[in-house]
C-alpha positions as CSV (number, residue, x, y, z in Angstrom):
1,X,14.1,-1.3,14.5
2,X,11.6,-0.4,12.5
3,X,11.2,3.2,10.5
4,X,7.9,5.2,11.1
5,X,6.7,3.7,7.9
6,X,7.0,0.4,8.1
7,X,6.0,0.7,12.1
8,X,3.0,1.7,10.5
9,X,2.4,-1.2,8.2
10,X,3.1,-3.6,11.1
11,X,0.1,-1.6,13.5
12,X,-2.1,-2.2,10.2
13,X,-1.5,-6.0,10.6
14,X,-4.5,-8.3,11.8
15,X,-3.4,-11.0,14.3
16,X,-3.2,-14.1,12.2
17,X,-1.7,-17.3,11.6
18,X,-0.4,-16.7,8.0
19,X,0.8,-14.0,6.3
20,X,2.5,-13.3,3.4
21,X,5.5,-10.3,2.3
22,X,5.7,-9.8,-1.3
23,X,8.9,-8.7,-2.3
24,X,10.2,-9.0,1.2
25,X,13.8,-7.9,0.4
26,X,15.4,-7.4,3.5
27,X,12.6,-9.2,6.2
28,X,12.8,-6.7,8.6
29,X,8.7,-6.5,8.7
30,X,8.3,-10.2,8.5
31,X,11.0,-10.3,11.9
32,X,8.8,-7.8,13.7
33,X,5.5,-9.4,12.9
34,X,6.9,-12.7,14.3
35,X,8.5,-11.8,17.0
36,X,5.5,-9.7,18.2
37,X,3.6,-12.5,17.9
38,X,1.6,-10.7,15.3
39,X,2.1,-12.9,13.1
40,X,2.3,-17.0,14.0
41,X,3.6,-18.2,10.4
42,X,4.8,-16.1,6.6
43,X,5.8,-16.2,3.7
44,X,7.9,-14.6,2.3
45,X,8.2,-13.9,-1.4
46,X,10.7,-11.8,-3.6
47,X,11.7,-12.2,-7.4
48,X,15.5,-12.0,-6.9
49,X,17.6,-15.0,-5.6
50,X,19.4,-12.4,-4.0
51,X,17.0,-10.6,-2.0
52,X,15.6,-14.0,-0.8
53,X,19.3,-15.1,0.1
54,X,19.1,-11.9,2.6
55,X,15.7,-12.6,3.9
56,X,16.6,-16.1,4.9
57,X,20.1,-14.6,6.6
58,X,18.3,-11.9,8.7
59,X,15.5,-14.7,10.1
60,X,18.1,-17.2,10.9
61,X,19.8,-14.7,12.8
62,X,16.6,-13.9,14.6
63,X,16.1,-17.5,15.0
64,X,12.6,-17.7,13.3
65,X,13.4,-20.0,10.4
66,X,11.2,-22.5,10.9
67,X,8.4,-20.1,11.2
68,X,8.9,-18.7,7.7
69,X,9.0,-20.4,4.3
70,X,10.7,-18.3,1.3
71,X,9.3,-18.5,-2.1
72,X,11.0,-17.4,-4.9
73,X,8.8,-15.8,-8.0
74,X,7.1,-13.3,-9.4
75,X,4.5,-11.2,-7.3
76,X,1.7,-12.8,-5.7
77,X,2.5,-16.1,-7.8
78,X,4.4,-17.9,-5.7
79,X,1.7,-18.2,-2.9
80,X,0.1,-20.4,-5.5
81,X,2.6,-23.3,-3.9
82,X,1.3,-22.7,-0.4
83,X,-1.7,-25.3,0.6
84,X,-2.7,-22.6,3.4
85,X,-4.7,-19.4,2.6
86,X,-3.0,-16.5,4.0
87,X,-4.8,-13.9,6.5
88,X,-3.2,-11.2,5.5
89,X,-0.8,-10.3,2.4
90,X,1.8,-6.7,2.4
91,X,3.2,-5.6,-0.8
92,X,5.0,-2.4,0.6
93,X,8.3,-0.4,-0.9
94,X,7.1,-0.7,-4.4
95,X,5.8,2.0,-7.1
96,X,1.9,1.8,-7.8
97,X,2.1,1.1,-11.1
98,X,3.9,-2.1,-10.3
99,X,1.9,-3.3,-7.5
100,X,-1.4,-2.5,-9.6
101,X,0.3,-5.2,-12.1
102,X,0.9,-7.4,-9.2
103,X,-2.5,-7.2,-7.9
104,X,-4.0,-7.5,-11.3
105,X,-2.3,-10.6,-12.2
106,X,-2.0,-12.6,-9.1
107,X,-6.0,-11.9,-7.7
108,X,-6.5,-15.9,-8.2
109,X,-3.3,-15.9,-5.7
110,X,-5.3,-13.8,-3.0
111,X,-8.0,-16.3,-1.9
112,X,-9.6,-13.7,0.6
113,X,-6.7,-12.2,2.1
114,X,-7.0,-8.7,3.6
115,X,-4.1,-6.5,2.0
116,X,-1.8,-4.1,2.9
117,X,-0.3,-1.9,0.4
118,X,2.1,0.9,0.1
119,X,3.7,2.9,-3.2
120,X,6.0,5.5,-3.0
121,X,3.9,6.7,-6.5
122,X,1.1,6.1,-8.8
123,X,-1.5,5.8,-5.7
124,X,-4.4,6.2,-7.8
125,X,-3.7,2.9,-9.6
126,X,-3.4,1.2,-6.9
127,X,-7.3,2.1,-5.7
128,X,-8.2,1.6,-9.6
129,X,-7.5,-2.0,-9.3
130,X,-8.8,-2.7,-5.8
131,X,-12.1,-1.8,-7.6
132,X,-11.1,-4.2,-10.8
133,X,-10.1,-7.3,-7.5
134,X,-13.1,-6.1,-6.0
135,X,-11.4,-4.9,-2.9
136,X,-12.2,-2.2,-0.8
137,X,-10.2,0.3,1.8
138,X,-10.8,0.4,5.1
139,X,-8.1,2.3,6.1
140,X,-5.6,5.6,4.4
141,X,-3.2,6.6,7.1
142,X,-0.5,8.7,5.9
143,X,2.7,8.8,7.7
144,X,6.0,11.2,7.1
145,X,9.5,9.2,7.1
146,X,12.4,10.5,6.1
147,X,11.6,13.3,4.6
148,X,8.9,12.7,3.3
149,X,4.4,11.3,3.3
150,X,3.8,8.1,2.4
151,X,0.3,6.4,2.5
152,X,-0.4,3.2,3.4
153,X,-3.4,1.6,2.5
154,X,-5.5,-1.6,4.2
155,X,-7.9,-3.2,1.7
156,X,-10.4,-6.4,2.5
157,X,-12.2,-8.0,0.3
158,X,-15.8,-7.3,-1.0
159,X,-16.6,-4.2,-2.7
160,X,-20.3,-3.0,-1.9
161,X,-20.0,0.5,-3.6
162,X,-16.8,1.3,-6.1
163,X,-14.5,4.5,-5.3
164,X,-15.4,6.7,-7.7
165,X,-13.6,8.4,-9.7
166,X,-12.7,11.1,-7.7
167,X,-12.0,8.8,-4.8
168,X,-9.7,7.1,-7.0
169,X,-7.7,10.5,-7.1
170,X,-7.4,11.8,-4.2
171,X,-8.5,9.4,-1.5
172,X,-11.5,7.6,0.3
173,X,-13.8,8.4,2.9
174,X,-11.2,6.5,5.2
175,X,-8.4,8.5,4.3
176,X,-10.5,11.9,5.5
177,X,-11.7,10.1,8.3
178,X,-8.2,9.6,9.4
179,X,-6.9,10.8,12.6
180,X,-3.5,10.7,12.2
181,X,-1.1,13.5,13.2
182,X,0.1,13.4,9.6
183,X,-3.5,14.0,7.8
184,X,-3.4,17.5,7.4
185,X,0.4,17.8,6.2
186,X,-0.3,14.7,3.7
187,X,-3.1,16.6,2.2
188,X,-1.5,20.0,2.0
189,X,1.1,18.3,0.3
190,X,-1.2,16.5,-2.2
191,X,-2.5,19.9,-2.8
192,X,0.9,21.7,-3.5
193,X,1.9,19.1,-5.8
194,X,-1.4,19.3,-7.8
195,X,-1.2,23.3,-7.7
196,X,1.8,22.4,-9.6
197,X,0.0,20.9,-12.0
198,X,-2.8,23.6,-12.8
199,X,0.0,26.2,-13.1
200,X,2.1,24.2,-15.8
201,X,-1.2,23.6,-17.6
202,X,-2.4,27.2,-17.4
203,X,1.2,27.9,-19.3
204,X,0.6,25.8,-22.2
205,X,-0.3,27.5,-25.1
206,X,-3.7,25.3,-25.6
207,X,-4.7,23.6,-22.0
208,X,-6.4,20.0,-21.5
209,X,-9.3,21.2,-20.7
210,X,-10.7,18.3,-19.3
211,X,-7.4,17.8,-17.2
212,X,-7.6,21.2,-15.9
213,X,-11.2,20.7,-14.6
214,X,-10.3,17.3,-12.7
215,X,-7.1,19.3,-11.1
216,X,-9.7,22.2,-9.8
217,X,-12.2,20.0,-8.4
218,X,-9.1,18.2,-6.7
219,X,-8.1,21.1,-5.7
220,X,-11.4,22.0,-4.1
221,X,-11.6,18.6,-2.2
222,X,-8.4,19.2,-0.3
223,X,-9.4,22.9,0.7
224,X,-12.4,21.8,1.9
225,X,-11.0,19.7,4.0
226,X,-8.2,21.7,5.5
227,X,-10.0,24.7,5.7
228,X,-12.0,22.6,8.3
229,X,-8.8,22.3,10.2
């Protein structure tokens, strides 16, 4: 069974033959997408022996080993060692920061994949170096899971028009053009936490200036939208 936001991941999946789980940990996306039928064939990559050790027990038990081929490594690196180009490549449970890095160094790895990606912070990275891969979002859904939003972004490649920089902050067209039940709660929590922000800077003695002026037209972005609402 999986949580809301992995659930979500595997409704952003394409049908395909191969796919590939970065940092897979425990498999129990990987198990769903097989035995959906989702997905005919993965790989499945993680950096610790350990981790990988637990993949391989949870997709014996659901009988799907020899769908599944483990790779040990860093990142997107180990897909180097697969002759196959993947469809479709998740890197999900991570922060942004480290799966900007992982993006960044392993784009040779990607070979036209679409991608699926999901931080729990540092989401403005993440959409920084889609833009340095030349990648673009077609989909932002936000969903809440326990307790809290997360966002889970779907990139393919090509990369017509750049996000700009204010895309980069607070979201694409695609995430505003969202229709999930979750959009407006996301948002309003984006705003709250950037509120936040503007009123610690307002306290210091000198404020960044430039920083403060970003944060407002932020700020006006997400009212504009959920005033709409």
């Amino acid at each position: 069974m999986l949580d809301e936001r992995l659930s979500l991941v595997r409704d952003l999946y394409d049908p395909c033959d191969l796919a590939a789980d970065i940092g897979t940990d425990h498999a129990r996306l990987p198990g769903e997408l097989l035995l959906s039928g989702i997905c005919e064939r993965m790989l499945l990559t993680d950096i610790s022996e350990s981790a990988l050790n637990n993949a391989r027990e949870h997709i014996r038990r659901l009988r799907l080993t020899d769908r599944v081929s483990f790779l040990q490594g860093d990142g997107l690196l180990p897909l180097k060692a697969s002759r196959d180009p993947c469809q479709i490549i998740s890197i999900t449970g991570m922060g942004g920061r480290t799966i900007r890095d992982i993006l960044l160094r392993g784009r040779d790895c990607l070979r036209g994949a679409s991608l699926i990606l999901s931080a729990h912070t540092d989401l403005p990275l993440i959409r920084e170096a889609m833009n340095a891969i030349a990648y673009h979002p077609d989909r932002e859904e936000p969903v809440f899971c326990a307790g809290r939003y997360y966002l889970i972004i779907r990139a393919r490649p090509g990369l017509a028009h750049p996000l700009s920089e204010a895309e980069i902050r607070t979201g694409s067209a695609c995430l505003f053009a969202s229709d999930s039940p979750f959009l407006s709660g996301y948002l309003a929590r984006r705003r709250d936490v950037l509120a936040e922000k503007e009123r610690g800077l307002l306290a210091a003695v000198s404020p960044e200036r430039e920083i403060l002026h970003r944060i407002r037209e932020d700020l006006e972005t997400y009212d504009t939208y959920l005033t709409k609402r």
